[in-house]
C-alpha positions as CSV (number, residue, x, y, z in Angstrom):
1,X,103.9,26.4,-1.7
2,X,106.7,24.5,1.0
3,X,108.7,22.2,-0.5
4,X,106.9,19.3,1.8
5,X,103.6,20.5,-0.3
6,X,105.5,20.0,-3.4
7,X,106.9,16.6,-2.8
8,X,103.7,15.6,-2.0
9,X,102.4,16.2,-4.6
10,X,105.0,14.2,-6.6
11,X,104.4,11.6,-4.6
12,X,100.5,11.3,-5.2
13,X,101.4,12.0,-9.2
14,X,104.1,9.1,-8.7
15,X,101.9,6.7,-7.5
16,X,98.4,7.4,-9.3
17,X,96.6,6.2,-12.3
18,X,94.0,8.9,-13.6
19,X,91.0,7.0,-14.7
20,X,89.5,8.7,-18.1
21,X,86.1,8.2,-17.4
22,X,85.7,9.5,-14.1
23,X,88.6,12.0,-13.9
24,X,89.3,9.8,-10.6
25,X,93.1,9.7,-9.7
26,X,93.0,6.0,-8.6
27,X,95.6,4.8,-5.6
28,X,98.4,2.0,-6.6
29,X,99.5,1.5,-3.2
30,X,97.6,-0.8,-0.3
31,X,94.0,-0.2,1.0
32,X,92.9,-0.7,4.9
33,X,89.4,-2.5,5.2
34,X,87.3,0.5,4.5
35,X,88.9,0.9,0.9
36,X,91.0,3.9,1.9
37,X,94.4,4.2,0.7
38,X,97.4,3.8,2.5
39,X,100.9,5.4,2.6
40,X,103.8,6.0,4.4
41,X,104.6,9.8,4.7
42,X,107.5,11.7,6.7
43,X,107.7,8.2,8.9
44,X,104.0,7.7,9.5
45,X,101.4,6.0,8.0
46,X,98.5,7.9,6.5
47,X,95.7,8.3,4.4
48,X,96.7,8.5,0.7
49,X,93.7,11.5,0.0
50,X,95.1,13.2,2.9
51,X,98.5,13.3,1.2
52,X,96.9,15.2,-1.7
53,X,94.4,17.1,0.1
54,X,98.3,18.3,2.0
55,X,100.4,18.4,-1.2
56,X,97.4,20.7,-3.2
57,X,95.9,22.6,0.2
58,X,98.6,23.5,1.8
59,X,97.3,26.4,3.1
60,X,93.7,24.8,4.7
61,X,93.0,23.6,8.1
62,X,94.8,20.1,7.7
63,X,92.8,18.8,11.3
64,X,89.5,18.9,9.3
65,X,88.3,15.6,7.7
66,X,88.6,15.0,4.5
67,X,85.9,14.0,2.0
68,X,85.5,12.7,-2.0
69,X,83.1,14.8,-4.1
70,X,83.4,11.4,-6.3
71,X,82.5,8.9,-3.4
72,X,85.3,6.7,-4.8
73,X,87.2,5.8,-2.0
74,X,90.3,4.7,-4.0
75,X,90.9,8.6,-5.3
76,X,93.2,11.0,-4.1
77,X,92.7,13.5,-7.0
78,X,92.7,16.3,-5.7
79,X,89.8,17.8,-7.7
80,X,87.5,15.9,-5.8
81,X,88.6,16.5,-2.3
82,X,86.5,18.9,-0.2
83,X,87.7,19.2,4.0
84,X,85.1,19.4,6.4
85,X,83.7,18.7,9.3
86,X,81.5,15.6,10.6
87,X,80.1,16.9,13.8
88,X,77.9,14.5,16.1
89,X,76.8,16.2,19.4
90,X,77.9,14.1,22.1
91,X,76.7,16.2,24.7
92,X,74.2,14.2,27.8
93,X,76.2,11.0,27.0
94,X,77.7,8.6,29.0
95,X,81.4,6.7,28.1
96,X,82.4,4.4,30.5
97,X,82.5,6.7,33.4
98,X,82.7,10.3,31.4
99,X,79.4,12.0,31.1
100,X,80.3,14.5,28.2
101,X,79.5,18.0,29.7
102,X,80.2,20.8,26.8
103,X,82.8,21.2,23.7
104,X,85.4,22.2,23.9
105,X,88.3,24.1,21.5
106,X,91.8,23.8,22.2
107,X,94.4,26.1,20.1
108,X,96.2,26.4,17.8
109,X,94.3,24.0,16.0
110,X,90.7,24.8,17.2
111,X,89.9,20.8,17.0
112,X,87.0,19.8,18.4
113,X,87.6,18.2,22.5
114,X,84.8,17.3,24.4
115,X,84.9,18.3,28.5
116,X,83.8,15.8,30.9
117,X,82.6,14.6,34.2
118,X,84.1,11.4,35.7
119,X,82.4,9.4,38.2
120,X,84.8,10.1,41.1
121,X,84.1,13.8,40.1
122,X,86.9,15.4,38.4
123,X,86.8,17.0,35.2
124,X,89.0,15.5,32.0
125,X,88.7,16.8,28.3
126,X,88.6,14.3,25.7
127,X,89.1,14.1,21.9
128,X,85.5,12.4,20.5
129,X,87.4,9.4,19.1
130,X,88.7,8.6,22.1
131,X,85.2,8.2,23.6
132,X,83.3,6.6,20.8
133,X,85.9,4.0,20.1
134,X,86.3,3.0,24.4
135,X,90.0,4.5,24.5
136,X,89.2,6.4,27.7
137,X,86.4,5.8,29.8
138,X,87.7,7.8,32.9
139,X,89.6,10.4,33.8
140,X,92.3,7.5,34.8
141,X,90.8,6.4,38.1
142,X,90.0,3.6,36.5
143,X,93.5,2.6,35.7
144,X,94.6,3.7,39.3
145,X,92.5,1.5,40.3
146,X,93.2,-1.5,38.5
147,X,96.7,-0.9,39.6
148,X,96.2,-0.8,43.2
149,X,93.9,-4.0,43.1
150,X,96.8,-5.6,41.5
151,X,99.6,-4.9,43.3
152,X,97.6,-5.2,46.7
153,X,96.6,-8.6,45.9
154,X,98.8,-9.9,48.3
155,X,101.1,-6.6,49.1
156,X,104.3,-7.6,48.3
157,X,104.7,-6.1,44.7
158,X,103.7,-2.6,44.9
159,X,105.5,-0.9,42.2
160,X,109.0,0.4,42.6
161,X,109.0,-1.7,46.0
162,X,108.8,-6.2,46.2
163,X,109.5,-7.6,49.6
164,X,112.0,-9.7,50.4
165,X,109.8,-12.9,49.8
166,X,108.6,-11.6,46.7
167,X,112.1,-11.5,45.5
168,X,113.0,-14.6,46.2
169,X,110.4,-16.2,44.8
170,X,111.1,-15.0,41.3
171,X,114.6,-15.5,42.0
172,X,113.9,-19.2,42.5
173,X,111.5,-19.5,39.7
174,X,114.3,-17.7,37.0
175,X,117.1,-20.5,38.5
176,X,114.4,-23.0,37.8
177,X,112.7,-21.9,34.2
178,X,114.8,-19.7,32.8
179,X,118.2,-21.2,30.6
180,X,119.2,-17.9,30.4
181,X,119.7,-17.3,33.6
182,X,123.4,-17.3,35.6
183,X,122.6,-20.1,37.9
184,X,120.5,-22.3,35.7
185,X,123.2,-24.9,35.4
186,X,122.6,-25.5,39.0
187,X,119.7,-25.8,39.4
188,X,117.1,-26.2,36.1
189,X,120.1,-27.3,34.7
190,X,120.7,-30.0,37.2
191,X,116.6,-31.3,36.8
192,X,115.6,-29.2,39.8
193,X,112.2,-27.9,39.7
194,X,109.3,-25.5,40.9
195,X,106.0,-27.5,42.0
196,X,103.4,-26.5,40.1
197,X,101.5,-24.3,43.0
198,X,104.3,-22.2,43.9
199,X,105.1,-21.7,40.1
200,X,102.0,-20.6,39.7
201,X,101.0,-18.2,42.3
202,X,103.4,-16.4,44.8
203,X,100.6,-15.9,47.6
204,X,100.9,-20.4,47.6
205,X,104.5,-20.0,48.2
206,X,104.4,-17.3,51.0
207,X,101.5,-19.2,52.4
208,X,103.4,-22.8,53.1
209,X,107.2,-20.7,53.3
210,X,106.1,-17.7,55.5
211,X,107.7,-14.6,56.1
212,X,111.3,-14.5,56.2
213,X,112.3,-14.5,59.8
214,X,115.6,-11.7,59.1
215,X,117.2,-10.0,57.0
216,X,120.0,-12.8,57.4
217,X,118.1,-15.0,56.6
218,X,117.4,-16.8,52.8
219,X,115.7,-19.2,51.4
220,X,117.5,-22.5,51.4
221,X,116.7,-26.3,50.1
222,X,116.9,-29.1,53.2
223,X,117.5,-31.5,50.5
224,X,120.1,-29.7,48.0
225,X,119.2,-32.4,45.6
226,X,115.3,-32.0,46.1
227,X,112.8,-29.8,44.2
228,X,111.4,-26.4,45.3
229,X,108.3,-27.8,47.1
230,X,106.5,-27.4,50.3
231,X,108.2,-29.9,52.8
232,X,112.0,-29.1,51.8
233,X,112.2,-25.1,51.7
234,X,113.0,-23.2,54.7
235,X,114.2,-19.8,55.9
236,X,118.1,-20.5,57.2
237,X,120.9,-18.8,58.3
238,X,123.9,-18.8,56.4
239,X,125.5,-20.8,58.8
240,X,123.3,-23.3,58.2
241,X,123.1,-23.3,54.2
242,X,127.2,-23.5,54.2
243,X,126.3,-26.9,56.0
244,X,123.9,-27.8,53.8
245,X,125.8,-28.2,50.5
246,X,126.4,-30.7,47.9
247,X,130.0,-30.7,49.0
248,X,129.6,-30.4,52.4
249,X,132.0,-32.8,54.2
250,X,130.0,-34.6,56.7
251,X,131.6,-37.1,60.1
252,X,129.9,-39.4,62.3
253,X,131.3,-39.1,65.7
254,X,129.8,-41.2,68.2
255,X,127.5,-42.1,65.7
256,X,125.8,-38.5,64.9
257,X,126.1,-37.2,61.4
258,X,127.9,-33.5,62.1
259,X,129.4,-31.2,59.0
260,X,133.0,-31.1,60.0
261,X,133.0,-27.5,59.8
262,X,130.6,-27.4,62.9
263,X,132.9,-29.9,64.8
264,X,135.7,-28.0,64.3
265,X,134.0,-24.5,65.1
266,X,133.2,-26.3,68.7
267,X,136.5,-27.4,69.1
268,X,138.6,-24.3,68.1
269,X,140.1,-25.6,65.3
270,X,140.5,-24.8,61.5
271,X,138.3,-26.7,59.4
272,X,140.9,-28.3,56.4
273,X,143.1,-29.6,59.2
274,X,140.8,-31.4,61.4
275,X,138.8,-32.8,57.7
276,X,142.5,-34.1,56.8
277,X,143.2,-35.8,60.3
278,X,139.5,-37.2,60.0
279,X,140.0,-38.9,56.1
280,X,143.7,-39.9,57.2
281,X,141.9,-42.1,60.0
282,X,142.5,-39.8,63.6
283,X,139.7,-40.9,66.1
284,X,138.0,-37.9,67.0
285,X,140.2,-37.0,70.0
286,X,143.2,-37.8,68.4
287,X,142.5,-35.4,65.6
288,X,142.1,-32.9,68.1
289,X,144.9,-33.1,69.9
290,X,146.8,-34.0,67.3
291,X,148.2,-36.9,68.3
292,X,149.6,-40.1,66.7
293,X,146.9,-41.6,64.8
294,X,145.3,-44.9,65.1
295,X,143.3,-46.7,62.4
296,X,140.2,-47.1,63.4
């Protein structure tokens, strides 16, 4: 006897109560619906009889089933536990898409498999639990499949590969939803929000946003203070989003709203000292040239 056969066996005797009458060794522990006992043994849950059936038959086929000469369902003695076999024929049946074929017997154990045909016409051996309880209806073309119609729904989330628009829809969505995130502050933080039909559904977003002209180009809000809605989201440049920022410092030269950075790009000068000749009251032209200022 191993010394795993012997310690189960001290654990059945530990937590037993032989019943007088019946010689039954009745189960103290839990019970699953079908009044089996259950147990937790070497890190996995089992049945309690198949514990004793172990501690006391070491040495039988431990892959059989296990039956009660008693029919009491709460005994693990270990007198009235037989191994065996129930054996349906599953042969000519259809699962799902499996037509079972022949039976099959896989080593070392010898436990019963059953070898089948799938629809799309390979071969896949199966245990018989698998196919009576639905676990596997295919050979997994049927999971292939429901992959692929997933991610092709639209094409821009095929596993291991999201396109650019794809990315930046989550992206906004996580900035939006998600207090966890980095940039939340900013922008779910700050009461921005996700309409309800690009939240929703990415194939709404890319349908009013588009495809993304470049790859220099990202998504960008025309009003910074506005929602993510159809109407103020754009592709841009980032040119243009470093214009179009909360802080962006804006002059009205000849009455056109401009982003001093732009005006002093065109005129060849750097941006801080043309914005401090602007606030300090320089026209235009003299804050170019730099000359004496005149309030204006």
């Amino acid at each position: 006897m191993t010394d795993t056969a012997e310690r189960a066996r001290a654990y059945i005797e530990r937590r037993s109560i032989p019943e007088p009458n019946s010689g039954c060794w009745i189960w103290e522990g839990t019970f699953d619906e079908t009044g089996n006992g259950n147990a937790i043994w070497e890190r996995r849950g089992v049945y309690a009889h198949r514990i004793a059936y172990f501690g006391w038959y070491s040495d039988r086929d431990q892959t059989q089933d296990v039956f009660r000469k008693c029919g009491n369902t709460a005994c693990v003695n270990p007198d009235h536990l037989v191994g065996g076999r129930k054996f349906t024929d599953l042969t000519g049946k259809k699962f799902g898409r499996l037509l079972v074929q022949a039976e099959v017997r896989k080593p070392p154990s010898k436990r019963i498999y059953w070898a089948c045909l799938c629809d799309c016409g390979n071969t896949h051996t199966v245990r018989p639990d698998q196919l009576v309880s639905g676990e596997i209806v295919s050979c997994g073309c049927y999971m292939r499949e429901a992959v692929a119609r997933r991610e092709t729904v639209h094409g821009h989330a095929r596993r291991g590969s999201h396109s650019a628009e794809f990315e930046a829809w989550g992206a906004l969505r996580e900035r939006c939803n998600k207090p966890s995130s980095p940039e939340y502050k900013n922008y779910g933080g700050r009461g921005i929000t996700v309409c309800q039909r690009w939240d929703e559904s990415f194939q709404s977003f890319f349908d009013d946003v588009g495809r993304r002209p470049s790859p220099k180009h990202s998504l960008d809000r025309i009003d910074v203070n506005g929602n993510y809605e159809p109407g103020n989201v754009r592709w841009a440049l980032y040119e243009t989003q470093v214009n179009n920022k909360r802080n962006t410092v804006y002059f009205e030269p000849y009455g056109v709203r401009v982003p001093v950075s732009i005006l002093a790009r065109a005129v060849g000068m750097n941006r801080n000292t043309l914005k401090a000749r602007l606030e300090h009251g320089f026209d235009l032209v003299s804050a170019i040239r730099g000359e004496n200022y005149t309030n204006v």
